[in-house]
DRENDO-1510 file (C-alpha; in Angstrom, 1 decimal, always signed):
<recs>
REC; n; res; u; v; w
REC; 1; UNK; +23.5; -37.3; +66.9 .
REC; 2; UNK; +22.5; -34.3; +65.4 .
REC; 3; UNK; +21.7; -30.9; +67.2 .
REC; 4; UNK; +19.0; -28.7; +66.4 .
REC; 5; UNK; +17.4; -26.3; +68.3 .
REC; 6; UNK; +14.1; -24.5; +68.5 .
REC; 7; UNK; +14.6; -21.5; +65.7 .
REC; 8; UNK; +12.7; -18.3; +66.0 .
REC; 9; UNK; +14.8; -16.3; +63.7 .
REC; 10; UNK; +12.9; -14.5; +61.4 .
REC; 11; UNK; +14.7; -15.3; +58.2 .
REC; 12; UNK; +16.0; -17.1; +56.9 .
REC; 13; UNK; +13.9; -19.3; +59.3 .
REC; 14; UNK; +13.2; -23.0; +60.7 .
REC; 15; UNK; +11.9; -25.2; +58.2 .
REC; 16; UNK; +10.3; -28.7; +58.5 .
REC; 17; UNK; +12.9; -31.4; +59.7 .
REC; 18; UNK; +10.9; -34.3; +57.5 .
REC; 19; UNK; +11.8; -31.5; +54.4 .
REC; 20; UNK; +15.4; -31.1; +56.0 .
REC; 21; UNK; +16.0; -34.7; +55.9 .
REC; 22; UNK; +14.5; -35.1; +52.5 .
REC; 23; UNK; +16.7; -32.8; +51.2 .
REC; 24; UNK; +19.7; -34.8; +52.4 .
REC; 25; UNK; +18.4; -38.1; +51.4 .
REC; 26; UNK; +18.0; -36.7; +48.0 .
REC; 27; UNK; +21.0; -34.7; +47.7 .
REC; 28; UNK; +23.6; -36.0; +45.8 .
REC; 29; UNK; +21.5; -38.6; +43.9 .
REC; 30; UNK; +18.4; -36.7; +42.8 .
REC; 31; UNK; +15.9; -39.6; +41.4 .
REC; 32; UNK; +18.3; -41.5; +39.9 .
REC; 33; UNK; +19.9; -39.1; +38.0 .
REC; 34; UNK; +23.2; -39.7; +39.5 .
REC; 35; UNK; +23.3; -35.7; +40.5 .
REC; 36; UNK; +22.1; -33.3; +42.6 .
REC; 37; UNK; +19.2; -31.0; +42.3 .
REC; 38; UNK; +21.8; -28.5; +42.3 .
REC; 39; UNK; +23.3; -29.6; +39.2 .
REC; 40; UNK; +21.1; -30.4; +37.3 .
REC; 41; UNK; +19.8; -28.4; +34.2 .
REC; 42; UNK; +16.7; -26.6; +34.6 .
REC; 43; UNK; +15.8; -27.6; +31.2 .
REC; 44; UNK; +15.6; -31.0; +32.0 .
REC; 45; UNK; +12.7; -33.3; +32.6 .
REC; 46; UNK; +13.7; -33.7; +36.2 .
REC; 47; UNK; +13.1; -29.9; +36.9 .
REC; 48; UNK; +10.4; -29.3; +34.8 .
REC; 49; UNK; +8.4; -31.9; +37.1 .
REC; 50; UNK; +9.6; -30.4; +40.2 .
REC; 51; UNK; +8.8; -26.1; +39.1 .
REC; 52; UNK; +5.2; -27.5; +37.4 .
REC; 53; UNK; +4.4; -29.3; +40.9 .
REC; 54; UNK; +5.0; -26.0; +42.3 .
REC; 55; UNK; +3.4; -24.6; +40.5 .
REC; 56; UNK; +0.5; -26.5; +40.8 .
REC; 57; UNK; +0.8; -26.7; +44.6 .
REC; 58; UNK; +0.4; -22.8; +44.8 .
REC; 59; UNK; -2.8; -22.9; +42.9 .
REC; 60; UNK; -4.4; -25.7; +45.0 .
REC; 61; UNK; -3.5; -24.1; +48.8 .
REC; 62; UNK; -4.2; -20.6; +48.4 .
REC; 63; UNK; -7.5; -21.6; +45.7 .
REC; 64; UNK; -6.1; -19.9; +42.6 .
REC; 65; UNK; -7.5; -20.7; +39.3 .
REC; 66; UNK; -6.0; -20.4; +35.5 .
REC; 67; UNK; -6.3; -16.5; +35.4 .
REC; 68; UNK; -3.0; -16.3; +38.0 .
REC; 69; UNK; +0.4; -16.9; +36.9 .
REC; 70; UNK; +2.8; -18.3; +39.3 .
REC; 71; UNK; +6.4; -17.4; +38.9 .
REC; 72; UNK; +9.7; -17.9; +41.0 .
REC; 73; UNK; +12.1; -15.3; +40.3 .
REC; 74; UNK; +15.2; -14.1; +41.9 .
REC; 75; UNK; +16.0; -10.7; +43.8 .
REC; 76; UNK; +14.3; -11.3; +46.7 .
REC; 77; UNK; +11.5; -9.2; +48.1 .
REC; 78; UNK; +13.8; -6.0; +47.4 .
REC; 79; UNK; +13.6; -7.0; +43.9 .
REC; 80; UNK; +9.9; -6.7; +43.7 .
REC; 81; UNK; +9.5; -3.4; +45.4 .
REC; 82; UNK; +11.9; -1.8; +41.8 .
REC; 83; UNK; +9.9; -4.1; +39.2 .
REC; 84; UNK; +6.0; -3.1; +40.5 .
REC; 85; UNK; +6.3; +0.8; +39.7 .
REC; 86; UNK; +8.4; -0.3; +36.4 .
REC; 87; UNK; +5.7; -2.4; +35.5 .
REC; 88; UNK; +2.6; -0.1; +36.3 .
REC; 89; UNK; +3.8; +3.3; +37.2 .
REC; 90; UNK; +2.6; +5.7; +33.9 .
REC; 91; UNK; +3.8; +9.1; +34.0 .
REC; 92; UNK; +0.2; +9.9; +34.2 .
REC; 93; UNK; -1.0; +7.8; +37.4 .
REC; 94; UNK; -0.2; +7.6; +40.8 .
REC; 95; UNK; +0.6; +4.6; +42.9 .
REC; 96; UNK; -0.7; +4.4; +46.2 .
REC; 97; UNK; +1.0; +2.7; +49.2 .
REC; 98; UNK; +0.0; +2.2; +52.7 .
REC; 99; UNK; +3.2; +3.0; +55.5 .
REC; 100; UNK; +2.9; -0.1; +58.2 .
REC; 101; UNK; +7.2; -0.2; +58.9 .
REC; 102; UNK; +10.5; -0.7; +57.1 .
REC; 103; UNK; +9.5; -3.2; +54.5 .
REC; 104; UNK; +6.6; -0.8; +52.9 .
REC; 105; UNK; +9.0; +2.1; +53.7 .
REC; 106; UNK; +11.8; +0.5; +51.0 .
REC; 107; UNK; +8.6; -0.3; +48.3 .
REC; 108; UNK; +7.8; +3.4; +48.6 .
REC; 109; UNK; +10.9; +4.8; +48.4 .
REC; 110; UNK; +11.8; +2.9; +45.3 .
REC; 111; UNK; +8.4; +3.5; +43.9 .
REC; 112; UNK; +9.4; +7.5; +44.2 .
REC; 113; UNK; +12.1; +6.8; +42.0 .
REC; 114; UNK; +9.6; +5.8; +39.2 .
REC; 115; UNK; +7.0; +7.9; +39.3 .
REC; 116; UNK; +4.5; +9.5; +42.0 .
REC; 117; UNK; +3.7; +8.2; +44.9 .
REC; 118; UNK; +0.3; +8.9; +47.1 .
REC; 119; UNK; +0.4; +7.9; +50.9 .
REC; 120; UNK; -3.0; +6.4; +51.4 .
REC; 121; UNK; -1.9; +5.5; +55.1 .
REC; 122; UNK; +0.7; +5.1; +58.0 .
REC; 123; UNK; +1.3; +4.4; +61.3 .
REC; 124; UNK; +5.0; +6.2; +61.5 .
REC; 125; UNK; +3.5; +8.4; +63.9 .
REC; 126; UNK; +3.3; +6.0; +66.3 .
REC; 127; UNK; +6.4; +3.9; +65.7 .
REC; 128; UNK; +4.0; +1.1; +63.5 .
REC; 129; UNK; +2.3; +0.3; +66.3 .
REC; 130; UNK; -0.7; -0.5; +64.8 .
REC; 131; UNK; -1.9; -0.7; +61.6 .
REC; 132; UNK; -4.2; +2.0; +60.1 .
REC; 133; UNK; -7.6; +2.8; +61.0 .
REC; 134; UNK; -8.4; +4.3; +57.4 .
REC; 135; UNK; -6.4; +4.7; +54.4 .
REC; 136; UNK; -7.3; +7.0; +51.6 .
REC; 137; UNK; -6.8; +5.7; +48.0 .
REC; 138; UNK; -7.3; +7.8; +45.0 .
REC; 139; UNK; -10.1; +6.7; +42.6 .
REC; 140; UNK; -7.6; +6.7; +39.6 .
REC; 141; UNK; -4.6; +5.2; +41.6 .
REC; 142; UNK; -2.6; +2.6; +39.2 .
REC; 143; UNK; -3.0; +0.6; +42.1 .
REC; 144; UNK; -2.8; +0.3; +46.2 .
REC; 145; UNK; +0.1; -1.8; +47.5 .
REC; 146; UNK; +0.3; -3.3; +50.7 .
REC; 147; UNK; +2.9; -5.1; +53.2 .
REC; 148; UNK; +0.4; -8.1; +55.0 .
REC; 149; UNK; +3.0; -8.7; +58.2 .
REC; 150; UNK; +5.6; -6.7; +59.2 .
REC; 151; UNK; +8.7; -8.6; +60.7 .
REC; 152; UNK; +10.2; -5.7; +62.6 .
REC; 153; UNK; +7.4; -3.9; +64.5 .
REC; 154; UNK; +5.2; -7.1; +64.5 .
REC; 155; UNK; +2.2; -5.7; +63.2 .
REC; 156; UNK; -0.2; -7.4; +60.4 .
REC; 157; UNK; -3.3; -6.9; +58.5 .
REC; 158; UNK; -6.5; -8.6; +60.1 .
REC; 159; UNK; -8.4; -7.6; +57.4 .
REC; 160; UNK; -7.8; -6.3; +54.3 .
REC; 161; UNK; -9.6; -3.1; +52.5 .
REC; 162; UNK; -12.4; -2.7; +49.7 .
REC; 163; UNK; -10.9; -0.5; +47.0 .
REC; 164; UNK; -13.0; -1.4; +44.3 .
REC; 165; UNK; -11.6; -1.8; +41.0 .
REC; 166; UNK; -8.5; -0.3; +41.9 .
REC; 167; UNK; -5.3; -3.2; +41.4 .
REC; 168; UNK; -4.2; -4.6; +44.7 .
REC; 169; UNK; -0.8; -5.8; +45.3 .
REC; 170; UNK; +0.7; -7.0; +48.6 .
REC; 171; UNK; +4.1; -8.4; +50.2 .
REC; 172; UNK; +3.0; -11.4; +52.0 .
REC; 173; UNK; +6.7; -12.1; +52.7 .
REC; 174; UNK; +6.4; -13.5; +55.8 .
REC; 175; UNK; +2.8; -14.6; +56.1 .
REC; 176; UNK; +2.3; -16.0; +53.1 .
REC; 177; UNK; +0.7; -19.8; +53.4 .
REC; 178; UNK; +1.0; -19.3; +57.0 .
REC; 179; UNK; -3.9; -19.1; +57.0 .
REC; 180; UNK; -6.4; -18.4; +55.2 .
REC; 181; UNK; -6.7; -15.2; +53.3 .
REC; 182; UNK; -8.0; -13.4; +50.6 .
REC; 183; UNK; -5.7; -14.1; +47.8 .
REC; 184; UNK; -8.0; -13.4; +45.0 .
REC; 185; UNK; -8.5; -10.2; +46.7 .
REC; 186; UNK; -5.1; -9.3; +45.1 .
REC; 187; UNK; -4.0; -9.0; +41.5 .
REC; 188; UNK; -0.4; -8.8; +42.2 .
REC; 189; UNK; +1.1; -10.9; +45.3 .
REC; 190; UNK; +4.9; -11.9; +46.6 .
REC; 191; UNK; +6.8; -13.3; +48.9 .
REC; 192; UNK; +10.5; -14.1; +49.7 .
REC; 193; UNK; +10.6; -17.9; +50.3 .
REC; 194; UNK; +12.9; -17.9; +53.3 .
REC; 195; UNK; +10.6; -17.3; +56.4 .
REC; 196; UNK; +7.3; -19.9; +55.3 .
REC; 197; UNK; +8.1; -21.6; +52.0 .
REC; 198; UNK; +11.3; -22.6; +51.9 .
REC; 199; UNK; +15.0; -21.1; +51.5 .
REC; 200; UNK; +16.5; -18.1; +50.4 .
REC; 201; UNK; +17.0; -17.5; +46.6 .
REC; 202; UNK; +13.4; -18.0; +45.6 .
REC; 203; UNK; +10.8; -15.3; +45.5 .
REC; 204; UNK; +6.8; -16.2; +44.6 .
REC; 205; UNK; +4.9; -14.2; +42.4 .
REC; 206; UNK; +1.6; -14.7; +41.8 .
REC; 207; UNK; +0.2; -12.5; +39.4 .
REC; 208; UNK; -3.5; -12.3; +37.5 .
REC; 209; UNK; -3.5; -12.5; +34.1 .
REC; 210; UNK; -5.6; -8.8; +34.1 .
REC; 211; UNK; -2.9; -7.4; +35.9 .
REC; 212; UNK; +0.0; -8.5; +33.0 .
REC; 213; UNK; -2.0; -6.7; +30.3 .
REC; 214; UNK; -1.1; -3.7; +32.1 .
REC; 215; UNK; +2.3; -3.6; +32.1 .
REC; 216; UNK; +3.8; -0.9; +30.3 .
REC; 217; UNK; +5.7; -1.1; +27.0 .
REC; 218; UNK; +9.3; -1.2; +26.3 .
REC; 219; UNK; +10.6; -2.6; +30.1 .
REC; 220; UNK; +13.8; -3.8; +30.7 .
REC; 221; UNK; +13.3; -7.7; +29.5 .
REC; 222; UNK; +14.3; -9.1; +32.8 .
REC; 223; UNK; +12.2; -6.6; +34.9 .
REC; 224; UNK; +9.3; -7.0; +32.6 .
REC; 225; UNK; +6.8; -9.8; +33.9 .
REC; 226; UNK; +5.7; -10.7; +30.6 .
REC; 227; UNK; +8.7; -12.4; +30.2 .
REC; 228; UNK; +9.0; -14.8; +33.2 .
REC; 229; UNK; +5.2; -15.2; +32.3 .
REC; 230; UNK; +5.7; -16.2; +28.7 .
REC; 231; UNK; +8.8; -18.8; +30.0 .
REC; 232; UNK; +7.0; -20.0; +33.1 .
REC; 233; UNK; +10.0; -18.4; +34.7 .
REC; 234; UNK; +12.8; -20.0; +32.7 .
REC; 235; UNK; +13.7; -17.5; +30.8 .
REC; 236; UNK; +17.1; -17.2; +32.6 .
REC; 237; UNK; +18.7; -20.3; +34.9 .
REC; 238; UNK; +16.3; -19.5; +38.1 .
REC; 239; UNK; +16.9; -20.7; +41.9 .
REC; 240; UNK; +17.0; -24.1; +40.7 .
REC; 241; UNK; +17.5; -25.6; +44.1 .
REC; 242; UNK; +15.1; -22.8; +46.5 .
REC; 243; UNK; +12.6; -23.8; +43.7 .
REC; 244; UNK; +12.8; -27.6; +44.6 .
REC; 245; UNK; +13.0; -26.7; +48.5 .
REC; 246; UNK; +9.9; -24.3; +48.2 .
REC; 247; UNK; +8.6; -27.5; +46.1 .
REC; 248; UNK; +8.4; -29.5; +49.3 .
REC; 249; UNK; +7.4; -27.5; +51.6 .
REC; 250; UNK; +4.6; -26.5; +49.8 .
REC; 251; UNK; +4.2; -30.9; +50.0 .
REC; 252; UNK; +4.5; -30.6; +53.9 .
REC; 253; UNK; +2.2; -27.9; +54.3 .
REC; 254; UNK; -0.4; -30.2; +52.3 .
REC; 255; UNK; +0.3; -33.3; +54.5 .
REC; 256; UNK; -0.6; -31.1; +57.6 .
REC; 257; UNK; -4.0; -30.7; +56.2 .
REC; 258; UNK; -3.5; -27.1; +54.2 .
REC; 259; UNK; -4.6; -23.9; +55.3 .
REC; 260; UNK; -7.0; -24.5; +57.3 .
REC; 261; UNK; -5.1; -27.1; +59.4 .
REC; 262; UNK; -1.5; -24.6; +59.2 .
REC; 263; UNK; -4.4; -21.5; +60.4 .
REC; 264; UNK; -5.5; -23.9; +63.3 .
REC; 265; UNK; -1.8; -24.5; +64.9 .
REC; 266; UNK; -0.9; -21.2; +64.0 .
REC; 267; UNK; -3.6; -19.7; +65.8 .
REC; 268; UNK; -3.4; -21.7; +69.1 .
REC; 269; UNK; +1.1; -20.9; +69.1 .
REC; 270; UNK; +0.4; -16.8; +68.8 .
REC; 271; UNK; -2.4; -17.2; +71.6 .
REC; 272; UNK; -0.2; -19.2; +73.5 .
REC; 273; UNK; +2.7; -16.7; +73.8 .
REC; 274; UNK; +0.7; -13.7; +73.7 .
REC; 275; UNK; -1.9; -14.7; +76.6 .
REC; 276; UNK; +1.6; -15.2; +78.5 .
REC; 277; UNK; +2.7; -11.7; +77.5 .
REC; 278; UNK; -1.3; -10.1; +78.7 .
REC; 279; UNK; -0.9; -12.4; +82.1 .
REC; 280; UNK; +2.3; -10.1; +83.0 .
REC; 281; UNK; +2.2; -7.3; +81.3 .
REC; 282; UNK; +4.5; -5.0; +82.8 .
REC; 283; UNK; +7.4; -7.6; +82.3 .
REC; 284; UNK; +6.6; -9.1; +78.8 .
REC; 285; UNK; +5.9; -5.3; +77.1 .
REC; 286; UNK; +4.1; -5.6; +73.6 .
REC; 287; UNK; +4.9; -2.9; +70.9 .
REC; 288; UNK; +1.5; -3.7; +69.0 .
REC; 289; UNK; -2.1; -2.8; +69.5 .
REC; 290; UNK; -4.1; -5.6; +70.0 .
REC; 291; UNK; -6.0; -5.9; +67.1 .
REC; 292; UNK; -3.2; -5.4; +65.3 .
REC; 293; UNK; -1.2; -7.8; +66.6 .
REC; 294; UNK; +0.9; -10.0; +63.8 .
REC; 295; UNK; +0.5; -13.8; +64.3 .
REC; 296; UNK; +4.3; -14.2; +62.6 .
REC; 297; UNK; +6.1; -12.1; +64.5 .
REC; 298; UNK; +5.7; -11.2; +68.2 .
REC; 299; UNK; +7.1; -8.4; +69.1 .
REC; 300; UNK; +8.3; -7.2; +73.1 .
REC; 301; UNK; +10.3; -4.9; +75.3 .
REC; 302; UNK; +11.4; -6.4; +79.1 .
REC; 303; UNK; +12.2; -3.9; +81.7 .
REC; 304; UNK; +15.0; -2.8; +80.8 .
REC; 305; UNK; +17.7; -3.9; +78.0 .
REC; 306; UNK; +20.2; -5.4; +80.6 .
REC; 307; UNK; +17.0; -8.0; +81.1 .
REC; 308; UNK; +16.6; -8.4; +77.3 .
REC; 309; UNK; +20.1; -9.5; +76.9 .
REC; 310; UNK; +20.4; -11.6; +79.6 .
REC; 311; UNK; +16.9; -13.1; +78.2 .
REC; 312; UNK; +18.4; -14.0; +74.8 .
REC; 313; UNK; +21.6; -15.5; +76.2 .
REC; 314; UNK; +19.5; -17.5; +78.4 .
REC; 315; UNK; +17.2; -18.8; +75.6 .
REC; 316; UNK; +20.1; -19.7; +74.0 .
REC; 317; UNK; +21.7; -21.5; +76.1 .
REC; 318; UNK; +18.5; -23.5; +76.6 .
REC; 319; UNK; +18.6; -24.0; +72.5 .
REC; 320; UNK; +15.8; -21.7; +71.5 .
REC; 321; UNK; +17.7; -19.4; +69.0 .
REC; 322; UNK; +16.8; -16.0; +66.7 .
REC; 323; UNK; +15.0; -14.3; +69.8 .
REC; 324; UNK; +16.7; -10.8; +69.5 .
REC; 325; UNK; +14.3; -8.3; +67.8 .
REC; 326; UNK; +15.5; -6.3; +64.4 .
REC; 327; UNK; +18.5; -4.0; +65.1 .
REC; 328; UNK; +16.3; -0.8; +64.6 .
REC; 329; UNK; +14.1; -1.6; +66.9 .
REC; 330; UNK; +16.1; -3.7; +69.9 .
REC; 331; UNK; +13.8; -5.8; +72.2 .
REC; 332; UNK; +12.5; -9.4; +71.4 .
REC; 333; UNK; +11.1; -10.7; +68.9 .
REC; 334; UNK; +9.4; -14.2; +68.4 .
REC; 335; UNK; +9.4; -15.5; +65.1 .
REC; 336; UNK; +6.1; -18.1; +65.0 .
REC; 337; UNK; +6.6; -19.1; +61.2 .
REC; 338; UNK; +4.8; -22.7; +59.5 .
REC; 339; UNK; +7.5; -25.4; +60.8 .
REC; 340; UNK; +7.6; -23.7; +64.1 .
REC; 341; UNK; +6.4; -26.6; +66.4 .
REC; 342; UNK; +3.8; -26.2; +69.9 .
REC; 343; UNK; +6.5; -28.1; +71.4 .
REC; 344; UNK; +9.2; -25.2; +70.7 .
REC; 345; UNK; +6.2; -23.0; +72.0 .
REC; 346; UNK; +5.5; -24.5; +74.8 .
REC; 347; UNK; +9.2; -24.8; +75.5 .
REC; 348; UNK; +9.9; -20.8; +75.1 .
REC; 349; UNK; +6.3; -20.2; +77.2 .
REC; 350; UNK; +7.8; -21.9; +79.8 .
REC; 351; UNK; +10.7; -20.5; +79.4 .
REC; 352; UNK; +9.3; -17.1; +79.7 .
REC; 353; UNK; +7.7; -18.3; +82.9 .
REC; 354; UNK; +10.5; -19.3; +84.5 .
REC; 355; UNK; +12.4; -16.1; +83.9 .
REC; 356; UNK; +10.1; -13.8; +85.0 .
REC; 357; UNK; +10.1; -15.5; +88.0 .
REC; 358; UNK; +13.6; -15.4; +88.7 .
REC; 359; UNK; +14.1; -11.8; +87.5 .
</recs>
């Protein structure tokens, strides 16, 4: 029999076991076509269906309409953070970023490389603690970029800002799909696939059609989004197989009931472990304000780090696995992505329970 355990690891990260085992049913005989997904062409009919349902599937979940283009490059997140200022930093603007941990750290740095850069917030002062009261975005900025949920410090945007008519763009990384939000807030949105919507190789961009008018003249062809536009992202062989993954989990997540169902469970499995965490404080340590707390990625310090190793050996041994926090940071960290069941919840706030009471 197989053996899986409960996966907290924050990515790559647990995905649905009905998409796990459709994946191997499907395989090495994909439809009838005597191959893999893996092999074959993206030029044929069979992946065509499988990108346009995609496709589609973005569009109907998060309630986009015709003026969005959905594209699944490679590159990862990292990728994106080089091919935003290319695209939209002019010698004459400024881009404006807001500082909530490493992820946003990495967009401005490679931002600086482009062009300049304003601050409009942070929270490094306080180790990302929280995310900022006020940011400050000039009135001629080329746009504001934001990071939604931060996987290291576990911090995430409740609600996010008025800026007017100024372009938004955010990493959603590794919240993306996972409630509801504002998406046509934003004219510029992505996401690595390999924490909510699939595995690694794929990244979604969704981006509005007002937003590709303004990309600047002359770009690379591979970093210009006008060209993954214009090919519905087959202008080179993409992550043929990621795409086909993120393809069916995008199917699960509809099953469940969509957003609104995914925002429900979501909801009660972040309450569940961080009502624990407030019911013995001085053992389960957070490292987030309150109201800033991220529903993805639950972030705590125990006593002392002898307790947080022993902790993750423990929950390892019982099969819940990926509970060590980032490297920078140490501590623990509870990854609480889509196909994260109650049932593993449960099972780690019990867990949690039980070894606070013997330590």
């Amino acid at each position: 029999m197989t053996h899986r355990i409960f996966n907290f690891n924050a990515g790559p990260a647990t995905l649905p076991l009905e998409v796990l085992q459709r994946i191997q049913e499907e395989l090495l005989d994909y439809k009838g076509t005597g191959m893999s997904v893996m092999e074959i062409s993206h030029r044929s009919a069979e992946f065509e269906e499988i990108n346009d349902h995609a496709i589609a599937l973005v569009r109907e979940l998060l309630g986009l309409d015709d003026s969005y283009h959905i594209l699944f490059l490679g590159g990862g997140a990292s990728m994106q953070f080089a091919m935003i200022p290319l695209n939209f930093l002019t010698s004459d603007k400024t881009a404006a970023y807001v500082d909530t941990g490493a992820w946003s750290s990495k967009a401005i740095a490679e931002a600086q490389k482009v062009g300049k850069v304003h601050l409009a917030g942070s929270s490094k002062d306080t180790n990302y603690d929280r995310i900022p009261e006020k940011i400050d975005v000039p009135d001629d900025a080329a746009y504001l970029h934001l990071t939604s949920n931060n996987t290291i410090h576990g911090t995430q945007w409740q609600k996010f800002p008025d800026v007017g008519n100024i372009p938004m763009i955010c990493d959603m990384s590794s919240d993306i799909a996972s409630r509801q939000r504002e998406f046509k807030k934003f004219d510029l949105i992505y996401a690595g696939a390999q924490k909510n919507l699939g595995a690694a190789g794929a990244t979604l961009v969704i981006i509005s059609q007002a937003m590709a008018d303004k990309c600047i003249e002359g770009n690379l062809t591979m970093l210009d989004y006008r060209t993954h536009i214009k090919k519905k992202s087959l202008f080179n062989t993409p992550p043929v197989f990621s795409i086909y993954v993120v393809k069916l989990v995008l199917e699960w997540i509809k099953k469940q009931g969509g957003l609104q169902a995914i925002e429900k469970i979501n909801r009660a499995k972040k309450e569940r472990i961080y009502q624990l965490m407030d019911s013995h404080p001085d053992f389960y340590k957070g490292t987030v304000r309150p109201d800033s707390r991220s529903w993805m990625n639950i972030t705590m310090r125990l006593p002392n780090e002898q307790l947080e190793q022993k902790f993750i050996a423990a929950a390892k041994a019982a099969d819940m696995g990926g509970l060590k926090g980032h490297r920078s940071v140490g501590g623990v960290r509870v990854s609480l992505y889509n196909a994260m069941s109650m049932e593993g919840v449960e099972k780690l706030a019990q867990f949690m329970e039980d070894f606070k009471k013997a330590n």
